[in-house]
N, C-alpha and C positions, 0 to 999 in steps of 0.2 A: 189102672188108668192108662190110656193111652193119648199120646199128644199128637195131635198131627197139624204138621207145621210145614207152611209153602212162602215164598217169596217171589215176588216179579218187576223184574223190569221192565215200567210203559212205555208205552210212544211219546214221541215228546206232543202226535196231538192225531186225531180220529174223529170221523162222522162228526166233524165240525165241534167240536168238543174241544178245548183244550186239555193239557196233561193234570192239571190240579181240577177240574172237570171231573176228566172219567175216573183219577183215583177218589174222588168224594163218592161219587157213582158207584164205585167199588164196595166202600165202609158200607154207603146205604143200603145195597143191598146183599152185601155178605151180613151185615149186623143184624137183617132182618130175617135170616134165616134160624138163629137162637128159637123165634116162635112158633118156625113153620117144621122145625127138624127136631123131634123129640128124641132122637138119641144126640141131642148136642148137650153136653154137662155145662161149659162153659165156649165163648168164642171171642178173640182178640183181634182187632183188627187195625192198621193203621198205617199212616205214611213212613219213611224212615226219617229221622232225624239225622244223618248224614249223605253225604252224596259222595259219588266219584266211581271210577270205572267198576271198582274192587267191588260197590256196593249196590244193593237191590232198593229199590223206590219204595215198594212195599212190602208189607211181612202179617201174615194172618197165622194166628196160634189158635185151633179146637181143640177142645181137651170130650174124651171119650172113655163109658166105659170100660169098654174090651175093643178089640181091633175089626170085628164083626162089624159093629157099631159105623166105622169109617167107610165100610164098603156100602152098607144101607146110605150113609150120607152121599156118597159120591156117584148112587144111581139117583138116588130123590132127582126127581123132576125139578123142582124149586134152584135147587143145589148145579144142576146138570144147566140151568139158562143162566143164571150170571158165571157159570165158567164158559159157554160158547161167548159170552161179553168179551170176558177179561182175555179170551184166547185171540181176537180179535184186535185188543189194544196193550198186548202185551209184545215184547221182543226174548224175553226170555223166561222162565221159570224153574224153581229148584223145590224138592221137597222130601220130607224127612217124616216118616214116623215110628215114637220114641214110646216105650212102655215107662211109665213112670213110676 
């Protein structure tokens, strides 16, 4: 299994959206890719429960089952439009992926 895990930090506000906006915009449609992406095993998605410079706003965990798997996900069409979003209303990004 492979996990593949990204965090970001948003704007505090875009395209007329506020920040707690476009992160719910985020969940809705990262969470809606589980039905569109069938190499997705499982997918987590969420705000962070702490703040401060140290820390990232949000954090999304896809669990996959080979590393293959990731690369299909990350050309998916579906997958490729709410990342031109989030690259849009983000300031930073990190990402990590783990064989479990």
């Amino acid at each position: 299994m492979v996990k593949h895990i990204v965090m970001w930090k948003i704007k505090d506000g875009n395209d007329h959206m506020t920040k707690a906006e476009i992160m719910a915009k985020i969940v809705a449609d990262l969470t809606d890719l589980k039905d569109r992406i069938p190499e997705i095993i499982d997918l987590e998605v969420g705000a962070s429960m702490t703040s401060g410079d140290e820390h990232f706003d949000m954090g999304l965990i896809v669990t996959f089952k080979r590393f293959d798997d990731v690369l299909v996900y990350a050309q998916h069409p579906d997958h490729v439009k709410v990342s031109e979003f989030i690259s849009k209303v983000r300031t930073d990004r990190v990402t990590v992926d783990i064989e479990v």
